[in-house]
C-alpha positions in Angstrom: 263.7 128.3 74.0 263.8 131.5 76.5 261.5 132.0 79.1 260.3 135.2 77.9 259.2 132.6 74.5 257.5 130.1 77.3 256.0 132.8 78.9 254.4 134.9 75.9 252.5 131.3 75.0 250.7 132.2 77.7 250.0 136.0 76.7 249.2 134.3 73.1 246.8 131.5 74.1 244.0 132.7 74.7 242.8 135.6 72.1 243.9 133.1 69.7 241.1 130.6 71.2 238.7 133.5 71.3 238.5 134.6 68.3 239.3 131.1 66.6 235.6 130.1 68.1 234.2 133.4 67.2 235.3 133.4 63.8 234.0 129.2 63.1 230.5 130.0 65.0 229.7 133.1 63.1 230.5 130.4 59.7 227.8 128.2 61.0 224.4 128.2 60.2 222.5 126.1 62.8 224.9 127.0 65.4 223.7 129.1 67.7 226.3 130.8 70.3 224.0 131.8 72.9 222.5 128.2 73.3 225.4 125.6 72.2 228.6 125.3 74.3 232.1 125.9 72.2 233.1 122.3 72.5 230.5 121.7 70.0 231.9 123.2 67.1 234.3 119.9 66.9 231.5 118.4 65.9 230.3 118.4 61.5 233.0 118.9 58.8 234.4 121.4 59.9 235.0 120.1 63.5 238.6 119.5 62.8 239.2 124.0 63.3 238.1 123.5 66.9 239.9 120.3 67.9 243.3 122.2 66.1 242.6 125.3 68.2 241.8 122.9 71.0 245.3 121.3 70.7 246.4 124.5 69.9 246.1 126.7 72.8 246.4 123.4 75.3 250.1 123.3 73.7 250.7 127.2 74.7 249.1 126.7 78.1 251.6 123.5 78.6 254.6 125.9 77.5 252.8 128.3 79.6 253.0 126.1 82.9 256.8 125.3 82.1 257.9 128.7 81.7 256.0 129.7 84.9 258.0 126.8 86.8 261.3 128.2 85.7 260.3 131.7 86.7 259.1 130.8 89.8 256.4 132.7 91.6 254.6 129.3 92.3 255.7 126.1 91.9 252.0 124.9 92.8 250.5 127.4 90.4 252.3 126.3 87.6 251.2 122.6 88.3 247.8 124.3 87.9 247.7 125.8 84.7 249.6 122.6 83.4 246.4 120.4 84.6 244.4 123.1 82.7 246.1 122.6 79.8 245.9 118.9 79.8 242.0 119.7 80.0 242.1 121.1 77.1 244.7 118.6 75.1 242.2 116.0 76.1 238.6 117.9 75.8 240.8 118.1 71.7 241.6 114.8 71.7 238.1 113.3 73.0 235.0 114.7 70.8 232.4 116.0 72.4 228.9 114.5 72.1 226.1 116.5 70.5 223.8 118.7 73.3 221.4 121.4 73.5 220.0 120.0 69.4 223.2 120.8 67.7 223.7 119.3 64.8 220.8 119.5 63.7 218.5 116.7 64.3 219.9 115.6 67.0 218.4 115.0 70.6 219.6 117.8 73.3 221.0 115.5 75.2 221.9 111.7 75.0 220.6 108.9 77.1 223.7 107.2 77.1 227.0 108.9 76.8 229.8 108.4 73.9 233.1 107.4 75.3 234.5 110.3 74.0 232.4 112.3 74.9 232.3 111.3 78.5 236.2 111.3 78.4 235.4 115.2 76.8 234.0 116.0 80.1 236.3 114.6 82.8 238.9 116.3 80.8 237.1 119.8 80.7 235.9 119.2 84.4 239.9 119.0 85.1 241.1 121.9 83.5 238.0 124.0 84.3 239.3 123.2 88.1 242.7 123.5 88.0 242.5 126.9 86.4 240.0 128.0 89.1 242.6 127.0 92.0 244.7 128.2 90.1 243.8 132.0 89.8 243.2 131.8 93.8 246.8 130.4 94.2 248.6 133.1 92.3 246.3 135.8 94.4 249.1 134.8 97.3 251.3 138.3 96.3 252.3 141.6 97.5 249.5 143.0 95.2 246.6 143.7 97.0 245.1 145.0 93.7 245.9 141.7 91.8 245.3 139.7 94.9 241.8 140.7 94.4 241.6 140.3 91.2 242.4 136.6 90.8 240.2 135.6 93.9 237.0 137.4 91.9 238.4 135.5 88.8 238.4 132.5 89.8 235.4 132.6 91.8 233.3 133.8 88.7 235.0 131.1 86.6 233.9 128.4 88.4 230.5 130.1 88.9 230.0 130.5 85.6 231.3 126.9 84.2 228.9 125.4 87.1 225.9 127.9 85.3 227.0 126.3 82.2 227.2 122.4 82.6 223.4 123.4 84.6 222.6 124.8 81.2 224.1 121.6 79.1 222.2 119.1 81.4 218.8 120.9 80.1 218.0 122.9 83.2 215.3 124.8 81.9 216.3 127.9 83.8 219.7 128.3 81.8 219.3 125.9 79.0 219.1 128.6 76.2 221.8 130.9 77.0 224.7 128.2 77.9 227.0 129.5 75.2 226.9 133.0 76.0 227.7 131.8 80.1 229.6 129.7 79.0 231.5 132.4 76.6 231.3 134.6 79.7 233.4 132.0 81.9 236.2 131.3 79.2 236.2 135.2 78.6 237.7 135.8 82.7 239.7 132.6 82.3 241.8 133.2 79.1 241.8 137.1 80.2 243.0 136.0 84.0 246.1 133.7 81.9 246.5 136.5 79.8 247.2 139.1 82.3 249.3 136.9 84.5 251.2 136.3 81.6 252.0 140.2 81.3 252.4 140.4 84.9 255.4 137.7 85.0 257.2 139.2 81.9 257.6 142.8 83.6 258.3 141.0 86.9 
């Protein structure tokens, strides 16, 4: 496979997750974007769409990594997204347990963990850093422009994700609109990946 291949899984991954978890929340009718995180969607009959596009895009983000390595710009960097696409292979793998009342019926958050779902989280918690280090490693260029530009990413990420879990652990404060911060903080991650995608295949 050529790098170019590699390196366009990386360009690919993340629209495809976008609008694969636009598409199965819009289908659902107690689902409620603004309040439920992503990961939830695994969850009901349909649960198997996000755990493929789960599995999915973690498997471009791997190539991703790989094709980064054999380009070169950072060794370290390309470490980093491969962490961030374990988190997501695992957060596929591991089912995440019900928060925020969805499904239906059940309590916004449980007493005592699944080990799935517990294994869910480490696994997100992982790729959710990595990624973050990860824009601020490949801000070390000649770019002051894209410099910039990964530093504010990844400080917003990890902003945002920490807004989000508050929001998931039923702080009153953000509890209602953890999916759309949520939404928010996977928007500047997958766009980050996208754009240093771009930027190594014209490099």
């Amino acid at each position: 496979m050529g790098n170019q291949t590699l390196l366009a899984c990386g360009m690919a991954a993340g629209p495809l997750f976008t609008v694969a978890y636009v598409l199965e929340g819009a289908a659902r009718v107690d689902y409620k974007p603004f309040r439920h995180p992503v990961s939830s969607l695994a969850l009901g009959r349909a649960g198997w769409v996000q755990t493929v596009n789960f599995l999915l895009t973690g498997l471009q983000s791997l190539i991703f990594a790989v094709g980064l390595w054999r380009a070169g710009p950072s060794r370290w960097g390309a470490l980093l997204i491969g962490l961030w696409a374990v988190g997501l292979l695992g957060a596929g793998a591991c089912r995440t347990d019900p928060v925020s009342g969805y499904p239906v019926g059940t309590p916004d958050q449980l007493q005592h963990p699944t080990r799935a779902g517990a294994l869910h989280d480490q696994f997100s918690l992982i790729g959710f850093l990595a990624l973050a280090v990860a824009c601020l490693v490949f801000a070390l260029s000649n770019s002051p422009g894209w410099a910039l530009y990964s530093i504010a990413s990844g400080v917003l990420f990890a902003t945002t994700m920490a807004l989000a879990s508050a929001a998931f652990s039923q702080r009153q404060r953000w509890v209602d609109l953890g999916g759309l911060i949520q939404r928010v903080s996977l928007t500047i991650g997958w766009t980050w990946q996208t754009l240093l995608a771009v930027r190594i295949l014209h490099t």
